[in-house]
PyMOL Python script that loads the backbone (N, CA, C, O; Angstrom):
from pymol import cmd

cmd.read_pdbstr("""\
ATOM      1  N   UNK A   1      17.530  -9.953   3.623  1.00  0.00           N
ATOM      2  CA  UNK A   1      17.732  -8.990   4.684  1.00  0.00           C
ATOM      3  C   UNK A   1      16.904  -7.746   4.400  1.00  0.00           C
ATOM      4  O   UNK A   1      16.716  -7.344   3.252  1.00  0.00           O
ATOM      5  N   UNK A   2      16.521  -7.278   5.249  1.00  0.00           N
ATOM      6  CA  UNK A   2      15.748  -5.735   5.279  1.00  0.00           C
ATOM      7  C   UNK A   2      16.105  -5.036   4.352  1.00  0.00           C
ATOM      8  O   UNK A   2      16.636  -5.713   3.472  1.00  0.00           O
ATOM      9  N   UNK A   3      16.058  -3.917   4.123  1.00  0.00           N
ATOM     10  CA  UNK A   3      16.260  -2.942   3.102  1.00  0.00           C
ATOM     11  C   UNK A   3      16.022  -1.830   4.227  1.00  0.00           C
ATOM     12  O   UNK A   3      14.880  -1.742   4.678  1.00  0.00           O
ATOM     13  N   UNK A   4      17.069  -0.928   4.741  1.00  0.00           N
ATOM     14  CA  UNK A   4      16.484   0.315   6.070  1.00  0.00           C
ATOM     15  C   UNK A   4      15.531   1.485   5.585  1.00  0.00           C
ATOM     16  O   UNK A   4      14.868   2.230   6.306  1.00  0.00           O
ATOM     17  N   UNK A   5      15.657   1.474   3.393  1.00  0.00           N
ATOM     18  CA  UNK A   5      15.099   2.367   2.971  1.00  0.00           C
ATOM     19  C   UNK A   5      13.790   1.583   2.813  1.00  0.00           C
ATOM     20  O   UNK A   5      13.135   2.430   2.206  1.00  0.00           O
ATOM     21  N   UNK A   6      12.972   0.530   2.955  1.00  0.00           N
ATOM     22  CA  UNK A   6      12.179   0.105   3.290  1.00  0.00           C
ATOM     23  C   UNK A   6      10.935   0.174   3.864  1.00  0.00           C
ATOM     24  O   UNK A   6      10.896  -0.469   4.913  1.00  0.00           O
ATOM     25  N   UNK A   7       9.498   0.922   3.459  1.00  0.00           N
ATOM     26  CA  UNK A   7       8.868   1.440   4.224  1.00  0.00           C
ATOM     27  C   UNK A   7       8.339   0.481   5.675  1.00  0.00           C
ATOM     28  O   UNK A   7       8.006  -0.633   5.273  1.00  0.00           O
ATOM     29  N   UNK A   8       8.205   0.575   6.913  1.00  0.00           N
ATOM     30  CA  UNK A   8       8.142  -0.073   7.807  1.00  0.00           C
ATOM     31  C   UNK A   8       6.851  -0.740   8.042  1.00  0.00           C
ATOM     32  O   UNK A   8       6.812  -1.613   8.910  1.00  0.00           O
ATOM     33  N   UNK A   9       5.861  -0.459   7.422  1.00  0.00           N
ATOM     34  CA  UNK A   9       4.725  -0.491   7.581  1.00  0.00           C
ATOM     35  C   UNK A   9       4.137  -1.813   7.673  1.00  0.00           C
ATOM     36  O   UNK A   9       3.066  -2.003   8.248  1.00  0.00           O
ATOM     37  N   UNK A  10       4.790  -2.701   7.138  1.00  0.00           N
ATOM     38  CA  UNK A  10       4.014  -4.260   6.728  1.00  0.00           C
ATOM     39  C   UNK A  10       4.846  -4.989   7.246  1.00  0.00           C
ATOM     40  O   UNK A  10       4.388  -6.130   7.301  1.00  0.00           O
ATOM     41  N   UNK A  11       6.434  -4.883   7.904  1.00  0.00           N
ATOM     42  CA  UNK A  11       6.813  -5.966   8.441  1.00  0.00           C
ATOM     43  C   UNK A  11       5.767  -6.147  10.167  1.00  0.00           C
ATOM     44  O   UNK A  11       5.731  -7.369  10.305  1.00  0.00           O
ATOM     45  N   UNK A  12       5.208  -5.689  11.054  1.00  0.00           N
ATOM     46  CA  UNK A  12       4.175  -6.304  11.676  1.00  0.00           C
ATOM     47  C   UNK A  12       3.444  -7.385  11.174  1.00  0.00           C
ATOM     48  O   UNK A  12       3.190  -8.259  12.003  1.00  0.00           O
ATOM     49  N   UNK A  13       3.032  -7.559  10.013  1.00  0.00           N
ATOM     50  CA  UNK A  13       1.835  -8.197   9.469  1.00  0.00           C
ATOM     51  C   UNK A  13       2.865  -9.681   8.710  1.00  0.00           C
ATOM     52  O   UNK A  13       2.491 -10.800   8.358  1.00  0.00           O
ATOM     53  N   UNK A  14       4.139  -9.074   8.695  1.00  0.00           N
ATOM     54  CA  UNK A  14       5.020 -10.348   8.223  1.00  0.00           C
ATOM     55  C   UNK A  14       5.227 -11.100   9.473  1.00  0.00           C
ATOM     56  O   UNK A  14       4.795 -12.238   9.659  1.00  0.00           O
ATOM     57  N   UNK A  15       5.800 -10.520  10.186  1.00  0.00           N
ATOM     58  CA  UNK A  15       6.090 -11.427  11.581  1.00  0.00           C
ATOM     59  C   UNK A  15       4.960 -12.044  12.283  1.00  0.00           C
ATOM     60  O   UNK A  15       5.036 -13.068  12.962  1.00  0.00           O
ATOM     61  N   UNK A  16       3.886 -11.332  12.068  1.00  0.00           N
ATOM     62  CA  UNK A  16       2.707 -12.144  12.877  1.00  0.00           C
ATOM     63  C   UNK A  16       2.665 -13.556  12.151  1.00  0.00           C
ATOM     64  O   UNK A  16       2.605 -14.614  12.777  1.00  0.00           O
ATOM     65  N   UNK A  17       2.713 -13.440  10.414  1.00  0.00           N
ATOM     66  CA  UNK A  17       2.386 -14.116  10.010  1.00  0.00           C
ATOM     67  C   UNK A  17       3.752 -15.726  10.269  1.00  0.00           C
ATOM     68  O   UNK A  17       3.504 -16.924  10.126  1.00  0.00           O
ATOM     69  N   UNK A  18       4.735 -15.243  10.562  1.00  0.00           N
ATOM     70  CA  UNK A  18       6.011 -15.895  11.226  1.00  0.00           C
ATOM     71  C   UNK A  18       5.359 -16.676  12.252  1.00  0.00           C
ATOM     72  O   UNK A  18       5.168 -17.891  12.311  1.00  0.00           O
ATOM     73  N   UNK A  19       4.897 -15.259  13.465  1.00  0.00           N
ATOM     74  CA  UNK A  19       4.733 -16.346  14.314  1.00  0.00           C
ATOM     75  C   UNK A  19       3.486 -17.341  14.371  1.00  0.00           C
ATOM     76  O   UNK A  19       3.267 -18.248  15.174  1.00  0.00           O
ATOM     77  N   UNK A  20       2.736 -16.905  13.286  1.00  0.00           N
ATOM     78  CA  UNK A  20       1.348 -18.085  13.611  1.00  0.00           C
ATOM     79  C   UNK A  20       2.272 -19.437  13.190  1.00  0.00           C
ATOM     80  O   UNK A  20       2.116 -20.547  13.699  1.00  0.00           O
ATOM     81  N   UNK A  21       3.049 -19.176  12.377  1.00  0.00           N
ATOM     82  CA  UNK A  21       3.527 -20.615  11.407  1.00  0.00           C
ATOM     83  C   UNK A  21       4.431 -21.304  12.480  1.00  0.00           C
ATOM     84  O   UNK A  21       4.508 -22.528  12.580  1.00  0.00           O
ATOM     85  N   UNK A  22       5.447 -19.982  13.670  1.00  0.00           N
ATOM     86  CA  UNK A  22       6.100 -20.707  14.750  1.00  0.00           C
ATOM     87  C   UNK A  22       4.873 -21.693  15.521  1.00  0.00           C
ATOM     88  O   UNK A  22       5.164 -22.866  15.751  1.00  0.00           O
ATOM     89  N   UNK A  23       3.900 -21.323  15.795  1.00  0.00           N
ATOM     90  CA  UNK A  23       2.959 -22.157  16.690  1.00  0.00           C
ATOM     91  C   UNK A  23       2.974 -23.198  16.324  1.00  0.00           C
ATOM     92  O   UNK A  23       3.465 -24.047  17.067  1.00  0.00           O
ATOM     93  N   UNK A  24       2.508 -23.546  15.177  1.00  0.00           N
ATOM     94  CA  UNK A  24       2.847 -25.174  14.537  1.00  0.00           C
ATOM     95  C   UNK A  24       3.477 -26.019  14.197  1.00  0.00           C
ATOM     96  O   UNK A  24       3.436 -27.249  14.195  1.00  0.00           O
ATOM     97  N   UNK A  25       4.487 -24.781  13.703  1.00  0.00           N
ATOM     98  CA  UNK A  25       6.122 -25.550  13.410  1.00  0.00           C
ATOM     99  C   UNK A  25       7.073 -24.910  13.630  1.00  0.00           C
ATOM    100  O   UNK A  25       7.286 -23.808  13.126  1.00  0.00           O
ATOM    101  N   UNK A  26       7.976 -25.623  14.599  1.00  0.00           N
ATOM    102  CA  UNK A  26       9.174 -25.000  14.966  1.00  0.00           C
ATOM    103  C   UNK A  26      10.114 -25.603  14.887  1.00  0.00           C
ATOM    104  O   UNK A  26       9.859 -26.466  15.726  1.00  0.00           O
ATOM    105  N   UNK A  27      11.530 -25.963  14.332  1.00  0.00           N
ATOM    106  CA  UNK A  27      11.447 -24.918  13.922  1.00  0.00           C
ATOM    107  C   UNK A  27      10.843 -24.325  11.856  1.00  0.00           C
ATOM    108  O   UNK A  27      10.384 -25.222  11.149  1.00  0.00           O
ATOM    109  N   UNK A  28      10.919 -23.402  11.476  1.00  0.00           N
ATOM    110  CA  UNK A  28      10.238 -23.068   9.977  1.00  0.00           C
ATOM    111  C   UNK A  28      10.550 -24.458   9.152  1.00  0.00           C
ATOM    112  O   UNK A  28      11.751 -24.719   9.087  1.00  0.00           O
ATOM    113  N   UNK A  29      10.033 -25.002   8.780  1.00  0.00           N
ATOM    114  CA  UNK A  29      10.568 -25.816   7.438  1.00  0.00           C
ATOM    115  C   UNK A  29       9.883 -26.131   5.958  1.00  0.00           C
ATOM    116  O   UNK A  29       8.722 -25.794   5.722  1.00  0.00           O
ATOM    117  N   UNK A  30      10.612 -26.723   5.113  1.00  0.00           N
ATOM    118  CA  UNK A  30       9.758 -26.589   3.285  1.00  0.00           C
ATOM    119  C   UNK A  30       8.382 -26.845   3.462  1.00  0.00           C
ATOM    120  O   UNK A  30       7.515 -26.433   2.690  1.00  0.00           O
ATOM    121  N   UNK A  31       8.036 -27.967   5.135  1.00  0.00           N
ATOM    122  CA  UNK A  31       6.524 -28.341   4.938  1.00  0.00           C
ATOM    123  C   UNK A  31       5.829 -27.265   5.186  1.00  0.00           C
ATOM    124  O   UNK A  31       4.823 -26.906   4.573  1.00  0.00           O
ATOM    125  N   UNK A  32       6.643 -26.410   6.609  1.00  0.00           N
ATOM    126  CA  UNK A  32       4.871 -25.645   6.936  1.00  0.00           C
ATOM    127  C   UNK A  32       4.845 -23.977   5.912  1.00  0.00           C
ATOM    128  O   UNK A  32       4.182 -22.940   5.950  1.00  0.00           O
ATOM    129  N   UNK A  33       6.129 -24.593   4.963  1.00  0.00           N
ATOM    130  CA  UNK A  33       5.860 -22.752   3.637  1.00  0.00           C
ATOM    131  C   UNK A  33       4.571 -23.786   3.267  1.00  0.00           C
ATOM    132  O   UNK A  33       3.381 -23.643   3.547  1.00  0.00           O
ATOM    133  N   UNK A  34       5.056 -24.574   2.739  1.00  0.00           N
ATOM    134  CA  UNK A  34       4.161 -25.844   1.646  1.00  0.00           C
ATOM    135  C   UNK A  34       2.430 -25.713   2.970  1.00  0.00           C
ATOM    136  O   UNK A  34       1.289 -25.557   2.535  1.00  0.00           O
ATOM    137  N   UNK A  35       2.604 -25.774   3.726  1.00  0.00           N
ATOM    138  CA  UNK A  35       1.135 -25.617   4.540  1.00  0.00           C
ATOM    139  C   UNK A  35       0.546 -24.294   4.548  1.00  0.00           C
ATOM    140  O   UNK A  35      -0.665 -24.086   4.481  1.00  0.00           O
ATOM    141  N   UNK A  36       1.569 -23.285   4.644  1.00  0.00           N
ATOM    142  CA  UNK A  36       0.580 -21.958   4.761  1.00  0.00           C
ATOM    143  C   UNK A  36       1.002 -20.994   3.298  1.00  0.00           C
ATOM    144  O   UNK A  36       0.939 -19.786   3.531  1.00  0.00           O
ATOM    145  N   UNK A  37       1.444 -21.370   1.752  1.00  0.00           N
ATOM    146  CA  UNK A  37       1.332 -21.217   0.704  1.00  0.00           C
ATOM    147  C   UNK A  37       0.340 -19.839   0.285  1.00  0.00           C
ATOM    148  O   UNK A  37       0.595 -18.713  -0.142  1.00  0.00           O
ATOM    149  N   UNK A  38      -1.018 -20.634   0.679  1.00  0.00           N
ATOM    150  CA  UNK A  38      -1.884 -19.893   0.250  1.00  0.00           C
ATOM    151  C   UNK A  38      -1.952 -18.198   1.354  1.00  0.00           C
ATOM    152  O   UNK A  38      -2.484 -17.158   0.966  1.00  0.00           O
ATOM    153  N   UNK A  39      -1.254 -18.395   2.722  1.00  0.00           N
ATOM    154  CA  UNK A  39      -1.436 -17.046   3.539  1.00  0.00           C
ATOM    155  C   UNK A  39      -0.252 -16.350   2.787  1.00  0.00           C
ATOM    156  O   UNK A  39      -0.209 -15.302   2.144  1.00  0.00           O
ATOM    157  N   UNK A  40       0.491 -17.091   3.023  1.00  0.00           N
ATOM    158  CA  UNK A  40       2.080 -16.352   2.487  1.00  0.00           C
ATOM    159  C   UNK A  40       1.837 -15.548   0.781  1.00  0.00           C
ATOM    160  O   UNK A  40       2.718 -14.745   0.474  1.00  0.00           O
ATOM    161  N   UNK A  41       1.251 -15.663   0.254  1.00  0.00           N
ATOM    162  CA  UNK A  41       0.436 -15.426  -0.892  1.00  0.00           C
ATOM    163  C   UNK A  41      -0.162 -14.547  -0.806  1.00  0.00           C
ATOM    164  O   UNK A  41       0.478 -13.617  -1.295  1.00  0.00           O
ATOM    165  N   UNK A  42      -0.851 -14.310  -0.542  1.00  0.00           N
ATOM    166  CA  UNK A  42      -2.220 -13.626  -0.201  1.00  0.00           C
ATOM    167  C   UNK A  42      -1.523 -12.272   0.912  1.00  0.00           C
ATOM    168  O   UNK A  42      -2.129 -11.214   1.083  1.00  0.00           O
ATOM    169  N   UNK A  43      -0.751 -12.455   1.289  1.00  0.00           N
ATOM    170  CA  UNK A  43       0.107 -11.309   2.137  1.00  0.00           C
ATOM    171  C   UNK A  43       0.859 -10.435   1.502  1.00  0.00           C
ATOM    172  O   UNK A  43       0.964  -9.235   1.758  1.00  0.00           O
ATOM    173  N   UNK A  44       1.598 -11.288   0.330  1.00  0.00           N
ATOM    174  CA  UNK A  44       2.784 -11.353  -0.322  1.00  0.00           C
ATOM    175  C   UNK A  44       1.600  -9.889  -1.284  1.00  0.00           C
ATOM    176  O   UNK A  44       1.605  -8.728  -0.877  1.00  0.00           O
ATOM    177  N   UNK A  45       0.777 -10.326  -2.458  1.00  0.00           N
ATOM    178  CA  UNK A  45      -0.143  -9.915  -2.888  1.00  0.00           C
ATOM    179  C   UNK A  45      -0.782  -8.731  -2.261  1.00  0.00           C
ATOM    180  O   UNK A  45      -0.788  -7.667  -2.880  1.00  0.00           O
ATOM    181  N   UNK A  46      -1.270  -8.817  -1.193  1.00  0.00           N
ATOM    182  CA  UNK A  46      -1.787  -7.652  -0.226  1.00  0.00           C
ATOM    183  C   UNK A  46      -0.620  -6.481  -0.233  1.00  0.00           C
ATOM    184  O   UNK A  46      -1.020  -5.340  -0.466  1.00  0.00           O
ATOM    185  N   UNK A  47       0.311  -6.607  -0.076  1.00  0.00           N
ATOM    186  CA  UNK A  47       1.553  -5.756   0.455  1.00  0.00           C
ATOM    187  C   UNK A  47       2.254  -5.130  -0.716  1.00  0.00           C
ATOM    188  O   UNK A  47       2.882  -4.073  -0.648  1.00  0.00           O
ATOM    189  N   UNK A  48       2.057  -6.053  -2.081  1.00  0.00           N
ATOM    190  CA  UNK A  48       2.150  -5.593  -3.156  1.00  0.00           C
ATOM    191  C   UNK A  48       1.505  -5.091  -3.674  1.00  0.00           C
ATOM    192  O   UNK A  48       2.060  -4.277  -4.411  1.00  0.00           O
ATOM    193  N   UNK A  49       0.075  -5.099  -3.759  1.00  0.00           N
ATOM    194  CA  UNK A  49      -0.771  -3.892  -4.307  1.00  0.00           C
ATOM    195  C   UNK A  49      -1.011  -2.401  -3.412  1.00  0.00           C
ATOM    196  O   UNK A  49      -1.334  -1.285  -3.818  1.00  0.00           O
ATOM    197  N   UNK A  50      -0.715  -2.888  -2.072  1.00  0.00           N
ATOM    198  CA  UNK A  50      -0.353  -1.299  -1.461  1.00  0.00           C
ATOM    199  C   UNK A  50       0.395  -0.499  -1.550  1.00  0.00           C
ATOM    200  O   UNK A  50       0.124   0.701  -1.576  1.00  0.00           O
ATOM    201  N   UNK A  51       1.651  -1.050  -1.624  1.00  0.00           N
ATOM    202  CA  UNK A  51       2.336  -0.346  -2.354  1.00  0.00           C
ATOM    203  C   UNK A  51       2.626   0.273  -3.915  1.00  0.00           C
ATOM    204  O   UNK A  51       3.296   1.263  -4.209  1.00  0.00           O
ATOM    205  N   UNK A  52       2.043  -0.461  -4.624  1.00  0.00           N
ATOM    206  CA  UNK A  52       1.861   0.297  -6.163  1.00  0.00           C
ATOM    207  C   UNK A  52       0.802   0.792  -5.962  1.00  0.00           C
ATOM    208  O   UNK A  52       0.217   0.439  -6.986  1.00  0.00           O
ATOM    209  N   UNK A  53      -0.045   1.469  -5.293  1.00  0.00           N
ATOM    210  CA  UNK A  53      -1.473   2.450  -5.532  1.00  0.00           C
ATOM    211  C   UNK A  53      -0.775   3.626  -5.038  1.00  0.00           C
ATOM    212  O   UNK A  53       0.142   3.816  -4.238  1.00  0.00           O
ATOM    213  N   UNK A  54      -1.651   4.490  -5.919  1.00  0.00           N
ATOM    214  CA  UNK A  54      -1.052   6.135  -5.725  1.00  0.00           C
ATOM    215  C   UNK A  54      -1.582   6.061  -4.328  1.00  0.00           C
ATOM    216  O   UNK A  54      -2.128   5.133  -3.731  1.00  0.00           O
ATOM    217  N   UNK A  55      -1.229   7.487  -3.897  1.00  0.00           N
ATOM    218  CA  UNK A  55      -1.590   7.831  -2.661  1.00  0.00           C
ATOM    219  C   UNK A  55      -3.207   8.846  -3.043  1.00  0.00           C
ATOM    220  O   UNK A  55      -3.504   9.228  -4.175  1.00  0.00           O
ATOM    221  N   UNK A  56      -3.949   9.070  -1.920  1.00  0.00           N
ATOM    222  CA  UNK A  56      -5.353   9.738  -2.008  1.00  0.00           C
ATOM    223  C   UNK A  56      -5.071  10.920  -1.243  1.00  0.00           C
ATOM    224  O   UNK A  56      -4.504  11.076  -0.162  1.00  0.00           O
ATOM    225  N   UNK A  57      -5.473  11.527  -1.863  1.00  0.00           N
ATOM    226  CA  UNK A  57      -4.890  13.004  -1.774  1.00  0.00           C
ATOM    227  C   UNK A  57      -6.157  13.691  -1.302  1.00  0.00           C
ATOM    228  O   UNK A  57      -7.153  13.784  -2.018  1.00  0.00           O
ATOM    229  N   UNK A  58      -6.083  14.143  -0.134  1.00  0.00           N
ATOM    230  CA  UNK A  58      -7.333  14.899   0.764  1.00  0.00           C
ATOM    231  C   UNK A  58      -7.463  16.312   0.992  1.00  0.00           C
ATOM    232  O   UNK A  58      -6.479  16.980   0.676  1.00  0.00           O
ATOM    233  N   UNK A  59      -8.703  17.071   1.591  1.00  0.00           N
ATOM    234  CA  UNK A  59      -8.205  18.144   2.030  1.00  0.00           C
ATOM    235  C   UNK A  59      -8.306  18.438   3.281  1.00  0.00           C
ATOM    236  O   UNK A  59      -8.884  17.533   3.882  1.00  0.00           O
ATOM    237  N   UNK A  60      -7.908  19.568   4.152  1.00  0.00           N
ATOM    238  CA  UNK A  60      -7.955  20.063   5.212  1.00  0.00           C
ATOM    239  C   UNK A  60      -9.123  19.113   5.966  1.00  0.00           C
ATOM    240  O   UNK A  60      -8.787  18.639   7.051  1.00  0.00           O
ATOM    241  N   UNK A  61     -10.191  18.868   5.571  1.00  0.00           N
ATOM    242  CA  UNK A  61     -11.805  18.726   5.738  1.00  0.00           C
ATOM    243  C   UNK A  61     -11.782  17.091   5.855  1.00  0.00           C
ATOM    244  O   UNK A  61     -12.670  16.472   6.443  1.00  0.00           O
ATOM    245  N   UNK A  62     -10.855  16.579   5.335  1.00  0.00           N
ATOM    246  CA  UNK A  62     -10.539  15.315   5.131  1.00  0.00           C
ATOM    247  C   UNK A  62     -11.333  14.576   3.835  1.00  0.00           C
ATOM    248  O   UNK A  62     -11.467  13.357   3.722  1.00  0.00           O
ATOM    249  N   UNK A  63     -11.915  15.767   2.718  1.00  0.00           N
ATOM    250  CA  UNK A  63     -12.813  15.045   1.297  1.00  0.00           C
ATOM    251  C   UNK A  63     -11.350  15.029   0.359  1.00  0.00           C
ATOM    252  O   UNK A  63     -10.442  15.860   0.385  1.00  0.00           O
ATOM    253  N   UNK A  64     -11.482  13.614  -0.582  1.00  0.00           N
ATOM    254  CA  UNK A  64     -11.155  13.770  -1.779  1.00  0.00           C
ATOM    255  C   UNK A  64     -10.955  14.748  -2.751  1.00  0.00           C
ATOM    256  O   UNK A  64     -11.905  15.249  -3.353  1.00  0.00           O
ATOM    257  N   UNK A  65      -9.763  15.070  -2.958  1.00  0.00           N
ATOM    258  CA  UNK A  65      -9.361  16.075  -3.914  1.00  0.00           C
ATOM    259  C   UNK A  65      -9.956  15.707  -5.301  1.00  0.00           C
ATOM    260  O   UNK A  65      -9.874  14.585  -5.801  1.00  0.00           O
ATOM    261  N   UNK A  66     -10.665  16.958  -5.958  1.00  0.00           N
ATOM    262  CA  UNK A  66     -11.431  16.517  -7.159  1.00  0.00           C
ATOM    263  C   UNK A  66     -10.654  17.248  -8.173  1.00  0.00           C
ATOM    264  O   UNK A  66     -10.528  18.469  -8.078  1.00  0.00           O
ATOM    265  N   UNK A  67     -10.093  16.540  -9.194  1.00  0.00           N
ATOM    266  CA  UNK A  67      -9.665  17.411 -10.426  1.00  0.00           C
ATOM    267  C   UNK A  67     -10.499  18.042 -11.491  1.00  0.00           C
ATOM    268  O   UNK A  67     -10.943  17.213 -12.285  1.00  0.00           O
ATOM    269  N   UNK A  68     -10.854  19.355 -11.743  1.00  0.00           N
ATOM    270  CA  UNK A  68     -11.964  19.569 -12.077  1.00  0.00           C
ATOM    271  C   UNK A  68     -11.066  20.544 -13.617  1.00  0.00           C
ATOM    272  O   UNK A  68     -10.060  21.111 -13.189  1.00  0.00           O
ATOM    273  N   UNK A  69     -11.236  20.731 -14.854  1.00  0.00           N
ATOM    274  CA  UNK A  69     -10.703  21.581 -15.722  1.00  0.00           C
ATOM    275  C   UNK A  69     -11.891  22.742 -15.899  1.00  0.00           C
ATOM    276  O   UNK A  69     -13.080  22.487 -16.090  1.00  0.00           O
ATOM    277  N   UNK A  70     -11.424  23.801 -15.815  1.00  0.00           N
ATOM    278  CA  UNK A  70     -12.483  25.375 -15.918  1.00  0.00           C
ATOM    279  C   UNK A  70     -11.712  25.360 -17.217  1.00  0.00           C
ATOM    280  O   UNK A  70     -10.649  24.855 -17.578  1.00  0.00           O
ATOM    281  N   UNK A  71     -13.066  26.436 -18.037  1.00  0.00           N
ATOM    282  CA  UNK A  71     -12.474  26.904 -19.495  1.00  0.00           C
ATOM    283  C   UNK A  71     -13.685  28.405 -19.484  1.00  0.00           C
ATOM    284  O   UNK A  71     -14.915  28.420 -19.540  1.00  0.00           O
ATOM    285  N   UNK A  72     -12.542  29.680 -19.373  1.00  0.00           N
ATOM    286  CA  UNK A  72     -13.452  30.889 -19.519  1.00  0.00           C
ATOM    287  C   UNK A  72     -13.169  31.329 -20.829  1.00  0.00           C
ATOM    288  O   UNK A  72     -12.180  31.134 -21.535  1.00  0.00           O
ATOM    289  N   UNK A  73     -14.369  32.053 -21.060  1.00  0.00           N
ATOM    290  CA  UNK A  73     -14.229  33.057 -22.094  1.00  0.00           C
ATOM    291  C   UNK A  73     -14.309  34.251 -21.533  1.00  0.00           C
ATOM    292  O   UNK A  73     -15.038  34.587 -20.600  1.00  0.00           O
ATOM    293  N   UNK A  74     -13.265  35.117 -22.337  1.00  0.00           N
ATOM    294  CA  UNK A  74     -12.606  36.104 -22.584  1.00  0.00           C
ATOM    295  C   UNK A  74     -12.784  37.267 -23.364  1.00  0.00           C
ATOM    296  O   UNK A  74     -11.814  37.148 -24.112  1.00  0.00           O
ATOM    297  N   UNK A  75     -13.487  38.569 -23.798  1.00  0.00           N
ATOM    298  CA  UNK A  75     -13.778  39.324 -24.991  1.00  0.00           C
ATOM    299  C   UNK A  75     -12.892  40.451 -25.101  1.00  0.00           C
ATOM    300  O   UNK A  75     -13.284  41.320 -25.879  1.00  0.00           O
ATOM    301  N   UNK A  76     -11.571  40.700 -24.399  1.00  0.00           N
ATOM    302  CA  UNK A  76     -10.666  41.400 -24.084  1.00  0.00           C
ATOM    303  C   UNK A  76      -9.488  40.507 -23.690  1.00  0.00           C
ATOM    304  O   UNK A  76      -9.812  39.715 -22.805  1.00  0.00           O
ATOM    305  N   UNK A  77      -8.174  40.400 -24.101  1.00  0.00           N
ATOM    306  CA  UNK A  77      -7.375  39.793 -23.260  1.00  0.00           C
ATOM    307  C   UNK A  77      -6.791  41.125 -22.140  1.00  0.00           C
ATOM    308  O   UNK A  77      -6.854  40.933 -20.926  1.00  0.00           O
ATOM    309  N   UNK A  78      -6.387  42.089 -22.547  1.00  0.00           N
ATOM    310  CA  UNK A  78      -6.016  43.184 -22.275  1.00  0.00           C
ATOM    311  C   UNK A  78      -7.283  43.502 -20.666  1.00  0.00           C
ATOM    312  O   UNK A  78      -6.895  44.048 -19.633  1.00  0.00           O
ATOM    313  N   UNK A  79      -7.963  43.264 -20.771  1.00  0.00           N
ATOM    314  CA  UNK A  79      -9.030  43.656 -19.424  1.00  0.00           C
ATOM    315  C   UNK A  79      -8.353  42.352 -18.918  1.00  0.00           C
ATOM    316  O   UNK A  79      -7.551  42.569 -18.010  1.00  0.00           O
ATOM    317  N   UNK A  80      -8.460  41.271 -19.223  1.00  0.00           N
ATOM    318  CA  UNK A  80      -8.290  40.143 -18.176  1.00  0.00           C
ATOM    319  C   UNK A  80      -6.623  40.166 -17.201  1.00  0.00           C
ATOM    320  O   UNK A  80      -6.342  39.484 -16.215  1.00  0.00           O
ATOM    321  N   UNK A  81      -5.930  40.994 -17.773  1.00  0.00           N
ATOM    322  CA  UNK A  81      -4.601  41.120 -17.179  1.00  0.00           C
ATOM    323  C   UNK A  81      -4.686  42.303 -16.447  1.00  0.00           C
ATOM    324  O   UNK A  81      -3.713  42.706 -15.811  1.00  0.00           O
TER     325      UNK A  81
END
""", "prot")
cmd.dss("prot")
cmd.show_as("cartoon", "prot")
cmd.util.cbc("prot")
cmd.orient("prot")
């Protein structure tokens, strides 16, 4: 059953994949998992690596956020405050 905390995003791409398998076989049975194995897979896989990748973090401009480390020197701390 669903999960409602579930992000919604990929059941479209599950049900399509439902109904291509309804076209051939109706109703679902062990043969046509055993026939479409390799989609059900390959979906299964797809949906799982989207979800474990961080997210890409943009800016206003829509470029890639770059993490960049600065290192100044200092000959006063007392001036720098």
């Amino acid at each position: 059953m669903w999960n409602l905390d579930d992000p919604p995003d990929y059941k479209s791409e599950i049900f399509e994949l439902r109904d291509k398998m309804r076209n051939f076989y109706y109703p679902l049975t062990v043969k046509a998992l055993n026939e479409y194995d390799a989609e059900i897979r390959e979906l299964y896989f797809y949906i799982y690596e989207s979800l474990h990748q961080a997210p890409e973090i943009r800016n206003f401009d829509g470029e890639k956020i770059r993490y960049t480390t600065m290192y100044f020197e200092i000959s006063d701390p007392e001036v720098a405050f």
